[in-house]
Biopython code that builds the backbone (N, CA, C, O; Angstrom):
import numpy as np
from Bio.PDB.StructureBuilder import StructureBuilder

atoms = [
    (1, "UNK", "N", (0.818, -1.187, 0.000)),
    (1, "UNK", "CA", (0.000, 0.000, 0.000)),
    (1, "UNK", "C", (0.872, 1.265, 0.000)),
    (1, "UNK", "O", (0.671, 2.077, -0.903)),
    (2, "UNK", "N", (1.748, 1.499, 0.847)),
    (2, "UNK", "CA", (2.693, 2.389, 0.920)),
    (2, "UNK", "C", (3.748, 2.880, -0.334)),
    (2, "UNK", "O", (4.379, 3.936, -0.367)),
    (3, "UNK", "N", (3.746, 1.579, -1.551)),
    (3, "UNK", "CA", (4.971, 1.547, -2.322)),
    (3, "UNK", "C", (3.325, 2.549, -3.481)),
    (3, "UNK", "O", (3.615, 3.633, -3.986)),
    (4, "UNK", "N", (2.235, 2.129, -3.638)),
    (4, "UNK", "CA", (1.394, 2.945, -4.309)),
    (4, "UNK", "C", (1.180, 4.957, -3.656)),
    (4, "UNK", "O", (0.847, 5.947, -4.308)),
    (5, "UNK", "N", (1.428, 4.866, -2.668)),
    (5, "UNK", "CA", (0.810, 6.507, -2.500)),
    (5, "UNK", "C", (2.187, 6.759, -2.348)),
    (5, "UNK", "O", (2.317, 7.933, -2.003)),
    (6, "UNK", "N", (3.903, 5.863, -2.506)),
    (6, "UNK", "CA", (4.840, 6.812, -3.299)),
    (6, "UNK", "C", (5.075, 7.112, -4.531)),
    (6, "UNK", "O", (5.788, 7.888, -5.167)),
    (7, "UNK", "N", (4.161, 6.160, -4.747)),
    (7, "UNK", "CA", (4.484, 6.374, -6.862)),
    (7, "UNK", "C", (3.430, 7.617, -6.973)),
    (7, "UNK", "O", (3.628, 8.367, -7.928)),
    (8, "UNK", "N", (2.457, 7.889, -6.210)),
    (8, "UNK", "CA", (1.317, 8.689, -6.593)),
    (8, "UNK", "C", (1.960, 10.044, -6.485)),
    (8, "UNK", "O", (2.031, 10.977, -7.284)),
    (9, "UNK", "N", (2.543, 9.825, -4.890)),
    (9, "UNK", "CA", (3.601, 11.141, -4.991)),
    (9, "UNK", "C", (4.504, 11.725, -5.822)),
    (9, "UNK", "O", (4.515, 12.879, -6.250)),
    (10, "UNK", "N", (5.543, 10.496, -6.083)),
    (10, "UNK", "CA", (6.427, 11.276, -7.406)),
    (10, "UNK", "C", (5.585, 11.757, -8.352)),
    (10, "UNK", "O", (5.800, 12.891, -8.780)),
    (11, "UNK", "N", (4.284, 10.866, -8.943)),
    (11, "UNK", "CA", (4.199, 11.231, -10.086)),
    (11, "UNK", "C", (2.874, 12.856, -9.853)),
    (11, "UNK", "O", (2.365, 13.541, -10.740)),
    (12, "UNK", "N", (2.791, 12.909, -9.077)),
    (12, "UNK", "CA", (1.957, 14.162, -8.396)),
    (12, "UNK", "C", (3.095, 15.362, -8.418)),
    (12, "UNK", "O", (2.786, 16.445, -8.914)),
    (13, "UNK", "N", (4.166, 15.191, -7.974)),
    (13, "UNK", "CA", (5.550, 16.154, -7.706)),
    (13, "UNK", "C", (5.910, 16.415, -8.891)),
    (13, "UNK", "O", (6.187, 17.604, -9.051)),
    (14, "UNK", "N", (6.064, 15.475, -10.191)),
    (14, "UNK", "CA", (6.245, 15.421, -11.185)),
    (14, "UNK", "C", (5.161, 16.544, -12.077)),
    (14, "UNK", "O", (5.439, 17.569, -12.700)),
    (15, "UNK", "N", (3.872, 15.877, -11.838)),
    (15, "UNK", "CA", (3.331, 16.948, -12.423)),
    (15, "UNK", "C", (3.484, 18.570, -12.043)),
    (15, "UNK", "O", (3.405, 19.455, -12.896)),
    (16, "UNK", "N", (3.649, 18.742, -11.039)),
    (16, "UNK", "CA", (3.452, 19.946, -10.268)),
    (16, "UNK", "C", (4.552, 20.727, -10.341)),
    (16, "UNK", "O", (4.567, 21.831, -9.797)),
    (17, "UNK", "N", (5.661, 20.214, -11.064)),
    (17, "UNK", "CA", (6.828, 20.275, -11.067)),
    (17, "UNK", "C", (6.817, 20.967, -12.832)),
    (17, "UNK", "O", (7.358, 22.061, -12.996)),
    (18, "UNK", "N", (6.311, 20.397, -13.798)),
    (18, "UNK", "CA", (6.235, 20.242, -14.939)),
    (18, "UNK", "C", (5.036, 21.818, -15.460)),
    (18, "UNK", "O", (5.228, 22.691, -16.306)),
    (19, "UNK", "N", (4.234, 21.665, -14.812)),
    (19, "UNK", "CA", (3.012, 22.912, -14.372)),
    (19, "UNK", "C", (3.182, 24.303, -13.889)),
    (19, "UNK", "O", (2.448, 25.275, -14.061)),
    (20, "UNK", "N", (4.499, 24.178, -13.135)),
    (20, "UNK", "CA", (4.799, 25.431, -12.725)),
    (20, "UNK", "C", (5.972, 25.814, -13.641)),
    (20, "UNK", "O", (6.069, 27.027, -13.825)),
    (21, "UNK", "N", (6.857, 25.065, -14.237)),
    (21, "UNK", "CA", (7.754, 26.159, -15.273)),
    (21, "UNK", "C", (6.980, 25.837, -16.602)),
    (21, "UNK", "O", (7.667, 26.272, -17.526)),
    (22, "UNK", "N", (5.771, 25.223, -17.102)),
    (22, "UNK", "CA", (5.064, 25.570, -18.137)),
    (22, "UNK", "C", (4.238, 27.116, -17.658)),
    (22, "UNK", "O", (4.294, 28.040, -18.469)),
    (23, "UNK", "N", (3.735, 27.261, -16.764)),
    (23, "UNK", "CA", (3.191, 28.540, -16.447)),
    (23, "UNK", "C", (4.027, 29.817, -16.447)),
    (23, "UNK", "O", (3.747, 30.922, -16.910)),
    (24, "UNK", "N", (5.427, 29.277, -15.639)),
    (24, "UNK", "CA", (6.370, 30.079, -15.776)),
    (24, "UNK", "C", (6.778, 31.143, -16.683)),
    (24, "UNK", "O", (6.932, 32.363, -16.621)),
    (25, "UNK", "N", (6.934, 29.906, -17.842)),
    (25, "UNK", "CA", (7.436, 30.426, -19.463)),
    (25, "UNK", "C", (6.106, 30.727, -20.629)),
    (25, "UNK", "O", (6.110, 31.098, -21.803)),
    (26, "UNK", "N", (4.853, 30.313, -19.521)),
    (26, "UNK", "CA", (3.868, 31.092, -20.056)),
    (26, "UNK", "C", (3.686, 32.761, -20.070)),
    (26, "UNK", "O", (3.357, 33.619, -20.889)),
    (27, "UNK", "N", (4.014, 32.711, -18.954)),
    (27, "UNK", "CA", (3.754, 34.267, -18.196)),
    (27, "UNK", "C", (2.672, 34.651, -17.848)),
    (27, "UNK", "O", (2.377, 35.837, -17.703)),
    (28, "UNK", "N", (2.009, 33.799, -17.683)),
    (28, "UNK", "CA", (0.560, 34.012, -17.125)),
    (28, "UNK", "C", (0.066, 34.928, -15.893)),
    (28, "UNK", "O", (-0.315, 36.092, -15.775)),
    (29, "UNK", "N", (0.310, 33.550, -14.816)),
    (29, "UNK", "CA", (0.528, 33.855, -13.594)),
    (29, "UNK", "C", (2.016, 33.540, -12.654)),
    (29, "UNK", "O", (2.356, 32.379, -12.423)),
    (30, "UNK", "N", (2.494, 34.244, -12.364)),
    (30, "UNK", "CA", (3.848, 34.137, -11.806)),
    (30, "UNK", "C", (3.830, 33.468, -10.531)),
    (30, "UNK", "O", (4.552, 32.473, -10.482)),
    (31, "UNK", "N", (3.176, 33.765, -9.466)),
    (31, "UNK", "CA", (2.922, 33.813, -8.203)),
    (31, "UNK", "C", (2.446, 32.515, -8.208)),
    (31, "UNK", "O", (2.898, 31.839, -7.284)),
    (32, "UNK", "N", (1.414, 31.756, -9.207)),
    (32, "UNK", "CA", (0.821, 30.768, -9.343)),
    (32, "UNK", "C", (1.826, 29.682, -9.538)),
    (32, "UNK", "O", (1.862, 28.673, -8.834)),
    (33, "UNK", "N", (2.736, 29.963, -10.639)),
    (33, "UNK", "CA", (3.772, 29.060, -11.045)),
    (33, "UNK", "C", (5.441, 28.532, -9.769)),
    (33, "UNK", "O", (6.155, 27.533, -9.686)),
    (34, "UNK", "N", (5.377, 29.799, -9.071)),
    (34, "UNK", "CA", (6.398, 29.658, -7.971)),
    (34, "UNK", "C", (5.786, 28.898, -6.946)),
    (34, "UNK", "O", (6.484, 28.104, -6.316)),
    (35, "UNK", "N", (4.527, 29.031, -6.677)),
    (35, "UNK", "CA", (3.950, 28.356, -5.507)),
    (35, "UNK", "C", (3.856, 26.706, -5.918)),
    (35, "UNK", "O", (4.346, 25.979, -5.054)),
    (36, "UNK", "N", (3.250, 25.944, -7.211)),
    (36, "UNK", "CA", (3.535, 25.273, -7.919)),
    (36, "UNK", "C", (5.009, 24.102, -7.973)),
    (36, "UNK", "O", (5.082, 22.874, -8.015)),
    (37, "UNK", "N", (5.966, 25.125, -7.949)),
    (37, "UNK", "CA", (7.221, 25.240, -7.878)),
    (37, "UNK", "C", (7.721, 24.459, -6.467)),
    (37, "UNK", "O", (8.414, 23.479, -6.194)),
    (38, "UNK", "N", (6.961, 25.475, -5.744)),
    (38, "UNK", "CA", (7.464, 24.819, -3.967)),
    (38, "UNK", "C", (6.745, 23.923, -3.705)),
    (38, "UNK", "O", (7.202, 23.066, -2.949)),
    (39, "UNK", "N", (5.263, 23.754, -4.248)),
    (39, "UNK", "CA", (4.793, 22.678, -3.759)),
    (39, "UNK", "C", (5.635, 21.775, -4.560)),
    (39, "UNK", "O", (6.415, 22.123, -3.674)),
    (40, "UNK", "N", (6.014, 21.295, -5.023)),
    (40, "UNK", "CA", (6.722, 19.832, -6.055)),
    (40, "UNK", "C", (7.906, 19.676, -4.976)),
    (40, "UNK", "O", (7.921, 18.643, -4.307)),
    (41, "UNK", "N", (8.889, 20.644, -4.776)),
    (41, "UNK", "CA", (10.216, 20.523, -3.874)),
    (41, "UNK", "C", (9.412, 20.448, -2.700)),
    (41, "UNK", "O", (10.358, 20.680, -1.948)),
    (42, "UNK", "N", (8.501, 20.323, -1.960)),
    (42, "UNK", "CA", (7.839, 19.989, -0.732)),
    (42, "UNK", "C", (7.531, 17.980, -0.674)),
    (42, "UNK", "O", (7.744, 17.319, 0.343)),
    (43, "UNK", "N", (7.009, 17.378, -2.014)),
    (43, "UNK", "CA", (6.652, 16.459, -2.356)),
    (43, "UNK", "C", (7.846, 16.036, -2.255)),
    (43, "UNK", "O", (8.031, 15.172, -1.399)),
    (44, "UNK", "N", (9.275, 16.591, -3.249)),
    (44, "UNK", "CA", (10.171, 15.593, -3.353)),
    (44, "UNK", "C", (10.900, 15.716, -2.125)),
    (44, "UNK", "O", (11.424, 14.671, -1.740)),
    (45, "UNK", "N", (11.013, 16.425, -1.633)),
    (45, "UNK", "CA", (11.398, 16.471, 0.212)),
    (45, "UNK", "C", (10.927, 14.858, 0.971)),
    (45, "UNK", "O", (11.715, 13.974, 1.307)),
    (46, "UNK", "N", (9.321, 14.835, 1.105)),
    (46, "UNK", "CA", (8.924, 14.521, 1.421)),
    (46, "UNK", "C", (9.018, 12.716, 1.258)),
    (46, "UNK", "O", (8.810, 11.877, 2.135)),
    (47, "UNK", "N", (9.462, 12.477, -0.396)),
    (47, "UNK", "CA", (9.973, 11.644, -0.897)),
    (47, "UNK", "C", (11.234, 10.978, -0.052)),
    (47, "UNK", "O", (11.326, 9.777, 0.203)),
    (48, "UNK", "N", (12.087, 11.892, 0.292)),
    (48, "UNK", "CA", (13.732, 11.721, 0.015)),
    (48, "UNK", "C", (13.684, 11.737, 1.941)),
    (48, "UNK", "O", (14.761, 11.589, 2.518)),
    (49, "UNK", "N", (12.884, 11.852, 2.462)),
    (49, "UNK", "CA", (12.710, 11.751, 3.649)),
    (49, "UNK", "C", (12.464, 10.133, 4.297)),
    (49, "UNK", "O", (13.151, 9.442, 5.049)),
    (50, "UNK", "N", (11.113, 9.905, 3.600)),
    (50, "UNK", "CA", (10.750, 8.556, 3.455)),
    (50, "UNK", "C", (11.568, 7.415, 2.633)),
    (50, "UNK", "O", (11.237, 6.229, 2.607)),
    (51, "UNK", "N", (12.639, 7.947, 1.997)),
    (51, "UNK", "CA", (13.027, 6.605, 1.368)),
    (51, "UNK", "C", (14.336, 6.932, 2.102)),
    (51, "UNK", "O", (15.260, 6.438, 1.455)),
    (52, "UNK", "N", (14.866, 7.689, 3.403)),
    (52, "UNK", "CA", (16.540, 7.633, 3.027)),
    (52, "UNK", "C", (16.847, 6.242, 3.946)),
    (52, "UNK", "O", (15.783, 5.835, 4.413)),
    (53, "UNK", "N", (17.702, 5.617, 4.237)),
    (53, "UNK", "CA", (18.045, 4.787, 5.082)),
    (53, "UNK", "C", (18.071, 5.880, 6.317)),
    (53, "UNK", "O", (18.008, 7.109, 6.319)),
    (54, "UNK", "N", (18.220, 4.678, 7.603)),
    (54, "UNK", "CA", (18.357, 5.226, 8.902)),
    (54, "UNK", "C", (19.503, 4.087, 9.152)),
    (54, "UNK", "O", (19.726, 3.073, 8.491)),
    (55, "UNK", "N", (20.256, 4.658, 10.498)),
    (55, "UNK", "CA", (21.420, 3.833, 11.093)),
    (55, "UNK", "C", (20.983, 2.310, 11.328)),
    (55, "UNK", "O", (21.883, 1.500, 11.548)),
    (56, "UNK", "N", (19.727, 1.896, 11.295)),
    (56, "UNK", "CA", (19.683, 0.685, 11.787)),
    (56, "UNK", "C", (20.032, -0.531, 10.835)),
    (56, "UNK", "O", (20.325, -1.709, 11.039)),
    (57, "UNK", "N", (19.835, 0.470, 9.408)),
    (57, "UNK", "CA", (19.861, -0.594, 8.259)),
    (57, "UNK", "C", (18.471, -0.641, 7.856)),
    (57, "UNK", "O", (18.553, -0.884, 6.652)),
    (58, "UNK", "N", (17.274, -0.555, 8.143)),
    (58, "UNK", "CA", (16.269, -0.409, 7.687)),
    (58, "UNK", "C", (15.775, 0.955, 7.261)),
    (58, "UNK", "O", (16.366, 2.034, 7.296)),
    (59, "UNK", "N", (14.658, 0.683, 6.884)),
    (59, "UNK", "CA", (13.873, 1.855, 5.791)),
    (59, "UNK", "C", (12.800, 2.311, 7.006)),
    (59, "UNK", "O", (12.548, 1.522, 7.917)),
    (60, "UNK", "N", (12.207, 3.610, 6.949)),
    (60, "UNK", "CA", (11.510, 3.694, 7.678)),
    (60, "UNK", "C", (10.135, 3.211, 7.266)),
    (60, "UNK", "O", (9.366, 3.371, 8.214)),
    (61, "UNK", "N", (9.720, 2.846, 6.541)),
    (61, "UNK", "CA", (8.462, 2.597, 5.744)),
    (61, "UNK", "C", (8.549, 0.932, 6.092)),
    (61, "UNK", "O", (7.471, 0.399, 6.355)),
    (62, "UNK", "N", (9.730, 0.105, 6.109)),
    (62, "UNK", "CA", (9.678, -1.294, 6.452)),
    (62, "UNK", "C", (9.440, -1.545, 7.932)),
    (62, "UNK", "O", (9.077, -2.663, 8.298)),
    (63, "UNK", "N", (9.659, -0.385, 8.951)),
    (63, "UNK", "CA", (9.218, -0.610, 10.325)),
    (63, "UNK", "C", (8.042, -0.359, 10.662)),
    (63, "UNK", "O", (7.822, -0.460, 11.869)),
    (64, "UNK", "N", (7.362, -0.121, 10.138)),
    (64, "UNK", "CA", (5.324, -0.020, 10.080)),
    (64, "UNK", "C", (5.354, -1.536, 9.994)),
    (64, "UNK", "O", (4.302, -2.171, 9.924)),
]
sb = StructureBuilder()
sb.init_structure("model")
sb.init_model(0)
sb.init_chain("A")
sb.init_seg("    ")
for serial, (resi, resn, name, xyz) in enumerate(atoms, 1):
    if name == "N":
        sb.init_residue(resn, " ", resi, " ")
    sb.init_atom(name, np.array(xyz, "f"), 0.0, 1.0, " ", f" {name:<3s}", serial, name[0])
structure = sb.get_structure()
């Protein structure tokens, strides 16, 4: 269950990621596209949090 709402994430970060420098280089909305922007680096944070190893040798997602 867990290995699905990380793929949902990348590929959510991905979009959001992809959305804000298409808006960007739109010139639409600016403010729209930076916020966009941080939300994706919030996701992949969030990513790189959950997958790093810890000292024990395990994953934190394998100790649930």
């Amino acid at each position: 269950m867990i290995d699905w709402l990380l793929s949902i994430l990348m590929i959510a970060g991905v979009a959001l990621l992809a959305g804000g420098i298409f808006i960007l280089r739109k010139g639409t909305n600016r403010k729209q596209g930076i916020l966009m922007l941080i939300a994706s680096a919030v996701m992949f944070g969030n990513l790189a949090i959950w997958l790093a190893p810890v000292p024990e040798g395990s994953d934190p997602i394998e100790s649930r």
